[in-house]
KEPASE-456221 format. One record per residue: residue number from 1; residue in three letters; x, y, z of N, C-alpha, C in turn. Coordinates in Angstrom, 1 decimal, padded with zeros to 4 digits, always signed. Layout:
i, aa, nX, nY, nZ, caX, caY, caZ, cX, cY, cZ
NUM, ALA, X, Y, Z, X, Y, Z, X, Y, Z
...
***
This chain:
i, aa, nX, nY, nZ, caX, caY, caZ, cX, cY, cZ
1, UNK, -045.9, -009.5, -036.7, -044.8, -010.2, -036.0, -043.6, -010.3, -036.9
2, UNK, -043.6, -010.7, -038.1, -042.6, -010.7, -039.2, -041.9, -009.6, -039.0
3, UNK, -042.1, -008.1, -038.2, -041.3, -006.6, -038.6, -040.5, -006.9, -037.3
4, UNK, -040.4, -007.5, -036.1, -039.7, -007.7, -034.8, -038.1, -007.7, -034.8
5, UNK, -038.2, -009.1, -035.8, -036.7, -009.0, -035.3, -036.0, -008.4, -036.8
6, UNK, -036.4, -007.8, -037.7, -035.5, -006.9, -038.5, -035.6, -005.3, -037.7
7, UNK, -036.5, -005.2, -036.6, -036.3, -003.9, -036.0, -035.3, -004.1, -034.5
8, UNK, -035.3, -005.1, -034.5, -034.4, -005.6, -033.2, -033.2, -005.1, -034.0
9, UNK, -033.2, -005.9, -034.6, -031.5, -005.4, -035.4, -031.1, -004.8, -036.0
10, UNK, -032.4, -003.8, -036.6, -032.0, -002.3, -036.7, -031.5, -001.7, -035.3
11, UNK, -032.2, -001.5, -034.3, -031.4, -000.9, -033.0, -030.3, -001.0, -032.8
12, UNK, -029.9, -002.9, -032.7, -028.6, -003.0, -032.0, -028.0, -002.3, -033.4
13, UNK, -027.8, -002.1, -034.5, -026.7, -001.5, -035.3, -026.8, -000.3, -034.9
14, UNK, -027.9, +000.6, -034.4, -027.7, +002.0, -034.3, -026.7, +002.4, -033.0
15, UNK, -027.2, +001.5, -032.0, -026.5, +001.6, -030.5, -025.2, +001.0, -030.5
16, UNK, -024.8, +000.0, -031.4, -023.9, -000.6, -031.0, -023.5, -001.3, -029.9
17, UNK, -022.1, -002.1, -029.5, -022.1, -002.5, -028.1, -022.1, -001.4, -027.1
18, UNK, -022.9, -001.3, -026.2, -022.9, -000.1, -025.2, -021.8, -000.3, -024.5
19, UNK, -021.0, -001.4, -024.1, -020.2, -001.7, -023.2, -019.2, -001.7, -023.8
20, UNK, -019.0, -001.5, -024.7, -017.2, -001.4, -025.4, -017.5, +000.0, -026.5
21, UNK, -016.3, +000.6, -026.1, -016.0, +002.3, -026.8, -014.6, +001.9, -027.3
22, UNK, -015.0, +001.4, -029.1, -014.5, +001.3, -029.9, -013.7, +002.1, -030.2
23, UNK, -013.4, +003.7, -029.8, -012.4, +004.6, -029.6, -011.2, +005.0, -028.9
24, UNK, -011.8, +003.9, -027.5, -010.5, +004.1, -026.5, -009.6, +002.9, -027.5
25, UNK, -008.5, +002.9, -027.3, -007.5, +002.3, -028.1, -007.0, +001.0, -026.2
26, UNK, -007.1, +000.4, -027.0, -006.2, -000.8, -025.7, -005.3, -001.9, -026.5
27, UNK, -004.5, -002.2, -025.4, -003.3, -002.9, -026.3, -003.7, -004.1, -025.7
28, UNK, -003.5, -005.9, -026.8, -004.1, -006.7, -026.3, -003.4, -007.2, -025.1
29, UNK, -004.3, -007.9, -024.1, -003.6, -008.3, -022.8, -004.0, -007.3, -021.7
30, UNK, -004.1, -005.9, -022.2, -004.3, -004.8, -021.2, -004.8, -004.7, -020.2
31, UNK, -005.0, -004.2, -019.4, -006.5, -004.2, -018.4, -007.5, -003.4, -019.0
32, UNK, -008.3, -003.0, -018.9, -010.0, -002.5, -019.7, -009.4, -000.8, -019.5
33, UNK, -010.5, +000.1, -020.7, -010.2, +001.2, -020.2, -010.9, +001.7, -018.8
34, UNK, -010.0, +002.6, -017.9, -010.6, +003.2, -016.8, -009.8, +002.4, -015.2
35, UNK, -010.0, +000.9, -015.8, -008.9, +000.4, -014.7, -007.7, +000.7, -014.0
36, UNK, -006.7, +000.2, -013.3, -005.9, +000.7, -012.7, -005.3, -000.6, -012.1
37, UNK, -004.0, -000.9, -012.4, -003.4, -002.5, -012.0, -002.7, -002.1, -010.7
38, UNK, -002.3, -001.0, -010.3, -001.9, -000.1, -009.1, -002.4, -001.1, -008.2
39, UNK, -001.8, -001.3, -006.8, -002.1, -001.1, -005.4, -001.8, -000.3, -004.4
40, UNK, -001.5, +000.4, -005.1, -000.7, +001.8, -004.1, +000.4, +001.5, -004.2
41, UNK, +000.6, +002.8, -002.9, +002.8, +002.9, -002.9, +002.7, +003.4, -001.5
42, UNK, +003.6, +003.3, -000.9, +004.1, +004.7, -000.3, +005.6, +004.9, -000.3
43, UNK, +005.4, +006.1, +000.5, +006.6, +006.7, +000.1, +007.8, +007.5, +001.5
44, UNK, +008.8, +007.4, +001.5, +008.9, +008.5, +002.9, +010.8, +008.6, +002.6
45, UNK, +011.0, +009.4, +003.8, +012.9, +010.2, +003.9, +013.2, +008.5, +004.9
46, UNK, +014.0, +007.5, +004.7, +014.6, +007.1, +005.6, +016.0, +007.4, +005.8
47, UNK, +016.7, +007.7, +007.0, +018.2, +008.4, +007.1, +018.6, +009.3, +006.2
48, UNK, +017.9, +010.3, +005.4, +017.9, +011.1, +004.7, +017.6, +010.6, +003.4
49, UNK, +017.4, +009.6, +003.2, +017.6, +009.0, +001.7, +016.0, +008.5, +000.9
50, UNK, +015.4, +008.7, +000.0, +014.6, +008.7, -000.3, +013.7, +007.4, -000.7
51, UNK, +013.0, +006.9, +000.1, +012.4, +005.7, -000.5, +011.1, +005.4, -001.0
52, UNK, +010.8, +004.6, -002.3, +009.4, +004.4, -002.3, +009.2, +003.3, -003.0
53, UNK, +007.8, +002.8, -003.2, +007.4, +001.7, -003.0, +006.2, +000.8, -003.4
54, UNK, +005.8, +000.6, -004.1, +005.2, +000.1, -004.4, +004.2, -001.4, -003.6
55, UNK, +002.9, -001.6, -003.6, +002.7, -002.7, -002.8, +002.1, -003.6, -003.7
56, UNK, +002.3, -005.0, -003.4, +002.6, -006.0, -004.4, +001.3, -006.6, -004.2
57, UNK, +000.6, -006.5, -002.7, -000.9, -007.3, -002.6, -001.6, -005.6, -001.7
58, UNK, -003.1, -005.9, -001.8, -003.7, -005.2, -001.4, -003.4, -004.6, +000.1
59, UNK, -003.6, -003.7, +000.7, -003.7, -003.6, +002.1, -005.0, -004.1, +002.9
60, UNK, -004.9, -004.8, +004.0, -005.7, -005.4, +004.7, -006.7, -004.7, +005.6
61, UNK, -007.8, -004.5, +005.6, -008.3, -003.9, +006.9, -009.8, -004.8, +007.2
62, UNK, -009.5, -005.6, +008.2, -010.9, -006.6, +008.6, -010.5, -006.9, +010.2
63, UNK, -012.1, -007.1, +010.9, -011.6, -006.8, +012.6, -011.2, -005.7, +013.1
64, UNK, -010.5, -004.7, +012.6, -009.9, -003.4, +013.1, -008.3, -003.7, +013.1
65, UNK, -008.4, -004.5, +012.5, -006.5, -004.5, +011.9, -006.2, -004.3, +010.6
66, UNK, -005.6, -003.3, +010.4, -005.3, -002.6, +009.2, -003.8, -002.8, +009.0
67, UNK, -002.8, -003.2, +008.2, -001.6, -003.0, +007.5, -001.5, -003.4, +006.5
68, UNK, +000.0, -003.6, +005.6, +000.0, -003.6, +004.7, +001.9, -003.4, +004.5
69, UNK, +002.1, -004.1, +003.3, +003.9, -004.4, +002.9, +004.0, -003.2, +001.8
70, UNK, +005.1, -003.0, +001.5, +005.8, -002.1, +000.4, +007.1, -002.6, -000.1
71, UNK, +007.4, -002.7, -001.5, +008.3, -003.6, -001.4, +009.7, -002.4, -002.6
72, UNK, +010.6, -002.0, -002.2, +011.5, -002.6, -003.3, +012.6, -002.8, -003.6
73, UNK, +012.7, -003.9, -004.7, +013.9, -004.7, -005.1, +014.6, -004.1, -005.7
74, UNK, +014.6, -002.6, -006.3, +016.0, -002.2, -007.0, +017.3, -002.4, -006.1
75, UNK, +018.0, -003.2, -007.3, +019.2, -003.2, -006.2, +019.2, -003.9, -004.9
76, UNK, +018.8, -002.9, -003.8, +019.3, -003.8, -002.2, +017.6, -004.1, -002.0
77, UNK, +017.0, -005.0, -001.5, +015.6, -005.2, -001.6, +015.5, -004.2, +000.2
78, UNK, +014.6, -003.8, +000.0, +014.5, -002.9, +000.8, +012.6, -003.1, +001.4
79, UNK, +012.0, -003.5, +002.3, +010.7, -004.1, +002.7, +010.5, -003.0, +004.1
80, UNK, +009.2, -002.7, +003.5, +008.3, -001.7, +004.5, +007.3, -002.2, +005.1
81, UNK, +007.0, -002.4, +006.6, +005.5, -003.1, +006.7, +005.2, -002.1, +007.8
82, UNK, +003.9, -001.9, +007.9, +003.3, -001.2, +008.5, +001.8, -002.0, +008.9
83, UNK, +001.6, -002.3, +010.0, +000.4, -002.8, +011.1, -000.1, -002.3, +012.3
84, UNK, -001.8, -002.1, +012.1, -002.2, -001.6, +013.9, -003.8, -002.1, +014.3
85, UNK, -004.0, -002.5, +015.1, -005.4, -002.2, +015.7, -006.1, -000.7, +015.5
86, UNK, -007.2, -000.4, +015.0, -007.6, +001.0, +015.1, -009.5, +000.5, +014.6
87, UNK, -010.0, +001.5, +015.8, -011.4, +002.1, +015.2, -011.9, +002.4, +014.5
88, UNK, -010.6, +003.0, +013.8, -011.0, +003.7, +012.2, -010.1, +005.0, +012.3
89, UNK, -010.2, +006.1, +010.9, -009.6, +007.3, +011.0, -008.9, +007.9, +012.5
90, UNK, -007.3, +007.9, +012.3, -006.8, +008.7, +013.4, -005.3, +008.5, +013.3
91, UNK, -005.1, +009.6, +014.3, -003.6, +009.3, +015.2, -003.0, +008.7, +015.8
92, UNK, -002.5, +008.2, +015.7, -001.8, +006.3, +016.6, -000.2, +006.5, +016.8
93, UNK, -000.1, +006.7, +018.5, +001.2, +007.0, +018.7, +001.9, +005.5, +018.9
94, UNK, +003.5, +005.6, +018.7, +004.0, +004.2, +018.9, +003.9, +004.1, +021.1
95, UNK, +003.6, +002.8, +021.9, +003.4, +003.1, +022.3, +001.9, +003.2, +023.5
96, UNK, +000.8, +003.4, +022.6, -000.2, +004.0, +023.0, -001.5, +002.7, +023.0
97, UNK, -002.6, +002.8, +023.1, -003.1, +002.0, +023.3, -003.7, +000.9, +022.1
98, UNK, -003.3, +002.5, +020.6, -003.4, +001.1, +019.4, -002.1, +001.4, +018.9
99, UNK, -001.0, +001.3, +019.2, +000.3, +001.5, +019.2, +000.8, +000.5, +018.1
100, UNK, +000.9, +001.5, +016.8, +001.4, +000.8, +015.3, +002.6, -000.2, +015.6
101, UNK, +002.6, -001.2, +014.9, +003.8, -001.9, +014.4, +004.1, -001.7, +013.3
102, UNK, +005.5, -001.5, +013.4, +006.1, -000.8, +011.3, +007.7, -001.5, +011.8
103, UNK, +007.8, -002.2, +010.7, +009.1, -002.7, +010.3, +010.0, -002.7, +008.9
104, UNK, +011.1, -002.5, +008.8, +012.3, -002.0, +007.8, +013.3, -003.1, +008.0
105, UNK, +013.0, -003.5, +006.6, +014.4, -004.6, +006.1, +014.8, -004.3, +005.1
106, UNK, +016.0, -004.8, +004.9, +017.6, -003.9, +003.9, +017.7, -005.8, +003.6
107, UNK, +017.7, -006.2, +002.5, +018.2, -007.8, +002.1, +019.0, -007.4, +001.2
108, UNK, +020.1, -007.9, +001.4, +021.4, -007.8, +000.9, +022.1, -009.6, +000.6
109, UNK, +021.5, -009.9, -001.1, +022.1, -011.7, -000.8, +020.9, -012.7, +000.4
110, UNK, +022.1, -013.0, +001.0, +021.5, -013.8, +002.1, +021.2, -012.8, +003.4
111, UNK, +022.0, -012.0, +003.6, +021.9, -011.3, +004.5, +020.6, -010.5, +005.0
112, UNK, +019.7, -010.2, +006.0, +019.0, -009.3, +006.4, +019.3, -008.5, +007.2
113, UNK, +018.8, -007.1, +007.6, +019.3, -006.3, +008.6, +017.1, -006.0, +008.8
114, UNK, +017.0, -005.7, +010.3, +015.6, -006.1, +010.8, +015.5, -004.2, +011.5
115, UNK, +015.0, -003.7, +011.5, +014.4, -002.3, +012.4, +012.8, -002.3, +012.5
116, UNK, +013.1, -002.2, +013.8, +011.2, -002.0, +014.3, +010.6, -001.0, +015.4
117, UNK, +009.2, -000.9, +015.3, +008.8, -000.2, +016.8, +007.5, -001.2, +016.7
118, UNK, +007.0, -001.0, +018.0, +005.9, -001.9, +018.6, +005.3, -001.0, +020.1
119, UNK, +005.3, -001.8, +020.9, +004.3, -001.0, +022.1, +005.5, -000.8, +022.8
120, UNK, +006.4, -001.2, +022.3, +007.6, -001.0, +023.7, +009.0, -000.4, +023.2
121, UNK, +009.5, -000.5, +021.8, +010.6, -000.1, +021.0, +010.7, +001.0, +020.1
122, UNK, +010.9, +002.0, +019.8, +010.8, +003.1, +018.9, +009.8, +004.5, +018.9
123, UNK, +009.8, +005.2, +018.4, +008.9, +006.4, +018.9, +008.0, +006.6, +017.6
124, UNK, +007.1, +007.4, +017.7, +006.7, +008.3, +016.4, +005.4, +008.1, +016.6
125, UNK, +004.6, +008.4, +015.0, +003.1, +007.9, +015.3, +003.5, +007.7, +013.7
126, UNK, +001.8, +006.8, +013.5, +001.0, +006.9, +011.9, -000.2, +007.3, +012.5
127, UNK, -000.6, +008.5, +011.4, -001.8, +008.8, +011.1, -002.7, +008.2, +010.0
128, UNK, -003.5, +007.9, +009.9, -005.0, +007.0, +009.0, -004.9, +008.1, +008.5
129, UNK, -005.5, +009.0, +007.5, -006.4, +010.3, +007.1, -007.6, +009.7, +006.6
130, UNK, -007.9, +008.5, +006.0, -008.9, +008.3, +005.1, -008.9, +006.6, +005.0
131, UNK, -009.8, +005.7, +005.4, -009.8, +003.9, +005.6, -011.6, +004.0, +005.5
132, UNK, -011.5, +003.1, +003.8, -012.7, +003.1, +003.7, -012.3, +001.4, +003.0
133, UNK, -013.4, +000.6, +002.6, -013.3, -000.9, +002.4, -012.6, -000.8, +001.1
134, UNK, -012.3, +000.3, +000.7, -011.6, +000.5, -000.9, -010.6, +000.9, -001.2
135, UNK, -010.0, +001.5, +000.1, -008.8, +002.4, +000.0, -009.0, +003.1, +001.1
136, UNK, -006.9, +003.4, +001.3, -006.5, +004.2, +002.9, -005.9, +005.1, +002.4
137, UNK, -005.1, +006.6, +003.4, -004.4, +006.7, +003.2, -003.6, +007.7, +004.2
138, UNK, -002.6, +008.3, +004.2, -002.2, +008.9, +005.6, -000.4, +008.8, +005.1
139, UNK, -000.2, +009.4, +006.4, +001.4, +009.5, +006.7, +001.5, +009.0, +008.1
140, UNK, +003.0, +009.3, +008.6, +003.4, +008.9, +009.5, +004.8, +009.5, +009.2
141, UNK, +005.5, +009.0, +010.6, +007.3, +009.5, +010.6, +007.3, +008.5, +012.2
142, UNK, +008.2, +007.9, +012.2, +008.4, +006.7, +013.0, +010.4, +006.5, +013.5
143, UNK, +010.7, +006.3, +014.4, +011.8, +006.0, +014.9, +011.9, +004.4, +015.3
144, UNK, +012.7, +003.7, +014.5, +013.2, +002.6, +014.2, +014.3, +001.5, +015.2
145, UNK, +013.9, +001.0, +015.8, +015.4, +000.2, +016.4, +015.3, -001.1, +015.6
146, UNK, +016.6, -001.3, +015.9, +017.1, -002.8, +015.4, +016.6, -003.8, +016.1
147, UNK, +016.5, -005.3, +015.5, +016.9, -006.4, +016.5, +018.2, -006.7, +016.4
148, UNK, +018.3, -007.5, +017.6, +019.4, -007.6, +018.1, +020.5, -008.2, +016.7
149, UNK, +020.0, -009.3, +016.2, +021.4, -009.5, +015.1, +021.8, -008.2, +014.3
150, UNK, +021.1, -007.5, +013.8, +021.3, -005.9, +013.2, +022.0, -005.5, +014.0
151, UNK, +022.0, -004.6, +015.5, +022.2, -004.1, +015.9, +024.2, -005.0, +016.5
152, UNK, +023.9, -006.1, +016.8, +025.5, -007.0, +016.5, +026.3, -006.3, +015.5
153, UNK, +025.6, -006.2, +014.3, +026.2, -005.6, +013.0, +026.7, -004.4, +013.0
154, UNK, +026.4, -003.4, +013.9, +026.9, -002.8, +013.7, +026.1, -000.9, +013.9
155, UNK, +024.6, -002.1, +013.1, +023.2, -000.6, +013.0, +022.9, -000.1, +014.3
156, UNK, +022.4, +001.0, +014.1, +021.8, +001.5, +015.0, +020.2, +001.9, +014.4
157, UNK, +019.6, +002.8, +015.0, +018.1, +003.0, +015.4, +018.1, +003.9, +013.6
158, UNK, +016.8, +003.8, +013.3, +016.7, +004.3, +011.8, +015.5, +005.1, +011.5
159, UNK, +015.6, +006.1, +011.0, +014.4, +007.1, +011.6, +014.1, +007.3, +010.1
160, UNK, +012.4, +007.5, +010.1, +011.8, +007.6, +008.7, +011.1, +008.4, +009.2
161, UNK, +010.8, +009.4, +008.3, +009.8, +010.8, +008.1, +009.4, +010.9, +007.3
162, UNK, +008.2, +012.0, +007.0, +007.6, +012.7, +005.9, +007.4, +011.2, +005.1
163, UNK, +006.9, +010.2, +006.0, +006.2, +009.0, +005.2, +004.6, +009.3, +004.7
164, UNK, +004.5, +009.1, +003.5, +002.6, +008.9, +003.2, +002.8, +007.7, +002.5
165, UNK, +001.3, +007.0, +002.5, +000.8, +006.3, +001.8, -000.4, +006.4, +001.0
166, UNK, -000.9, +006.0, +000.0, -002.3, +006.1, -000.6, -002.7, +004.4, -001.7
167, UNK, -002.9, +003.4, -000.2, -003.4, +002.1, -001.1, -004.5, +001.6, -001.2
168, UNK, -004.9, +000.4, -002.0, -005.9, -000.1, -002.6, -006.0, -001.0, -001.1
169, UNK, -007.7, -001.5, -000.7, -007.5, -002.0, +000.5, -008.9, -003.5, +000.3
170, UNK, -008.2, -004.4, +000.9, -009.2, -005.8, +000.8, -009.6, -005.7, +002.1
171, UNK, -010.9, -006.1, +002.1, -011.9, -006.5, +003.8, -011.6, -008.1, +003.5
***
């Protein structure tokens, strides 16, 4: 019984910590290697002009309601939301019986400017390609109207295309 634990601790020196690879290099504070502090982005043409975006909380999908925000502040803050009822994987026209909600704000100061579609305002679809408890992802291209203070202003209807997304997703 004396030989036990001088061979115990012969092992652990041969194996080392199995859970830490003293070769990956990390800087202190970091997240672990392999991780990923990401929650997705998406991305898309609105009025010709290029936007993307990063998302600041996970995307939601529990019940059969799936959306999710995109945010960014360079400059003019510029907010992407996207929400729908679905069964799972598909094509969802605006409109239709799980007919997306997707809304576009421009904050300028105090100011907002509001564009939306729903079951009754704007055209287009989003497509799901892939919604699993860990991650979605898909495109879409969508036709935008104002609310009414926006539209006072001046806007008119705002059309986004060649939109994808690929985010991290909480149940």
């Amino acid at each position: 019984m004396k030989y036990v634990l001088p061979f115990a601790a012969l092992l652990a020196g041969c194996f080392g910590d199995l859970k830490f690879d003293e070769n990956t290099p990390t800087a202190p504070g970091s997240a672990p290697p392999g991780s990923t502090a990401s929650l997705g982005s998406m991305s898309a043409t609105i009025d010709n002009q290029q936007f993307n975006a990063p998302l600041q909380t996970p995307a939601i999908w529990r019940n059969d309601s799936f959306g999710f925000t995109a945010i960014n502040a360079a400059g003019l803050t510029r907010i992407f939301a996207l929400s729908l009822r679905l069964p799972g994987p598909g094509t969802y026209a605006v409109g239709s019986t799980y007919s997306p909600a997707v809304s576009y704000l421009e904050q300028d100061g105090n100011t907002t400017y509001r564009w939306f579609t729903n079951s009754r305002s704007g055209a287009g679809s989003v497509t799901v390609s892939f919604l699993s408890s860990e991650a979605a992802s898909g495109y879409f291209s969508v036709e935008l109207a104002p609310d009414s203070l926006t539209k006072e202003a001046g806007f008119t209807t705002k059309y986004i295309t060649g939109g994808t997304f690929n985010v991290a997703v909480m149940r």
